[in-house]
N, C-alpha and C positions, 0 to 999 in steps of 0.2 A: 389493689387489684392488679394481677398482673396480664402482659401484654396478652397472651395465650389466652385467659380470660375473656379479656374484654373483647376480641375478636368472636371466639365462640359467643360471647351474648348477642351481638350484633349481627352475628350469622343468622342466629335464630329469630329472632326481631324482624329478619328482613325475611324469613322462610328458606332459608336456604341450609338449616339442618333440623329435623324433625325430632321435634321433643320424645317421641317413642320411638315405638318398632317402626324400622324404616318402611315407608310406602312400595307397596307391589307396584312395578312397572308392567303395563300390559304385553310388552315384548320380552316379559321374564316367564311368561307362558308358551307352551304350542300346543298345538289341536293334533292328536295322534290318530291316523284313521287305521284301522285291522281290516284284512283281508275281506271280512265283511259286511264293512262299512261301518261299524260301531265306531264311536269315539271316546276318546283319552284323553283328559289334561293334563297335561305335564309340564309340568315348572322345569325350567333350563339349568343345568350347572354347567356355566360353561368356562368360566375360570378354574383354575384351580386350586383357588382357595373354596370356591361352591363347591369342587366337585370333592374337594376335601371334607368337606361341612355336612354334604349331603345331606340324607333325612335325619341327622343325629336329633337327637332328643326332642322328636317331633311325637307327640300322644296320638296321633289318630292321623286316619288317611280314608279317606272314604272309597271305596270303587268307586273307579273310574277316575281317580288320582292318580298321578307317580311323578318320579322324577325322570327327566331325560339329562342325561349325563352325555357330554359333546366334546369328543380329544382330539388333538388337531393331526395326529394322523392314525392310521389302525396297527393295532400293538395287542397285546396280552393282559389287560389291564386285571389285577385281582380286585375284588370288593372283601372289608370287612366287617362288622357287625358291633364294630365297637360303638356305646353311648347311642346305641339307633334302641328306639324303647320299643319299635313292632316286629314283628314276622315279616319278610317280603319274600319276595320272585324278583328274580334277577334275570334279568332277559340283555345278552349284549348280540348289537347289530353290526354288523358288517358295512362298506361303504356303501354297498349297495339295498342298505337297510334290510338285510335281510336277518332274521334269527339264525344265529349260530351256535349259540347255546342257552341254557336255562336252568337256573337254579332255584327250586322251588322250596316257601315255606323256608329260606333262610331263617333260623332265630336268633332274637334280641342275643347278644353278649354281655353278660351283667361285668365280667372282670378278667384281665388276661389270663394266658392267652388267647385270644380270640382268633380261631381257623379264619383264614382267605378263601375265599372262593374264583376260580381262576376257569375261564373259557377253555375250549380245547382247541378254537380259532383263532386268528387275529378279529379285532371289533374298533369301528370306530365309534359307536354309540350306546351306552348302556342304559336300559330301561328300568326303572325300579318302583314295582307294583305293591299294594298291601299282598299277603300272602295267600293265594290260593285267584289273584289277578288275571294270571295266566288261562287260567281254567275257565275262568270267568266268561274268557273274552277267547276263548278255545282257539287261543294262540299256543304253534309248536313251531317244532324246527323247520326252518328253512323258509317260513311264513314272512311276506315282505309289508311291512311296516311303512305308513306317506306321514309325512310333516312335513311343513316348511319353516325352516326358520329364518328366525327376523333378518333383518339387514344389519351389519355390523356385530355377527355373532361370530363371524373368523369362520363361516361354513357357506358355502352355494345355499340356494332353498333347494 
């Protein structure tokens, strides 16, 4: 057995690495409110390696799901659609959460190369809905978006 081993057994023995899919941390969520008053859950990407990872090869997203994407400052950011297996709406916010643009009914990209999609604003938060999200929750442009996020996410609430 080597050392690498037997540390990894012992980690798990003692619960400190999880035999499966790693455990949802409830501050790996936020509660998204719309302009009128509906809400969103949206899972954080706030690394980026998350924000890299994204919704990749996730089967299903329910309304009223998404991801919220969190960059530590406002820039241009493009999204692509590579290994993502849904449709989405792409909604990126501003610092002042507001909508500055929208791309609607993005589709899966089965194989390169796969178009980017790029704001025509600076954002510092992108929203990422199942497709047709947007409509759903009859959010447009310039609509201002409340979250807060957790403590130690590298953003104010």
């Amino acid at each position: 057995m080597t050392r690498a081993s037997l540390v990894l057994g012992l980690a798990v023995l003692a619960g400190g690495v999880p035999a499966g899919p790693a455990p949802l941390q409830k501050d790996m969520f936020v509660k998204v409110y719309t302009p009128d008053g509906r809400t969103l859950t949206a899972e954080l990407a706030l690394t980026p390696e998350a924000r890299s990872r994204g919704l990749m090869f996730r089967e299903k997203l329910l309304p009223g799901q998404g991801m919220l994407f969190v960059f530590e400052k406002e820039g241009l950011y493009s999204f692509w659609m590579k290994n993502t297996l849904l449709p989405l709406d792409v909604l990126w916010l501003d610092g002042g959460r507001r909508v500055v643009h929208i791309e609607s009914n993005a589709p899966p990209c089965p194989a390169d190369p796969c178009p980017s999609y790029s704001p025509s604003r600076p954002a510092l938060y992108v929203l990422e809905l199942a497709a047709g999200g947007a409509r759903l929750f009859d959010l447009k442009l310039f609509d201002r978006l409340e979250f807060k996020l957790p403590p130690g996410s590298g953003r104010s609430p």
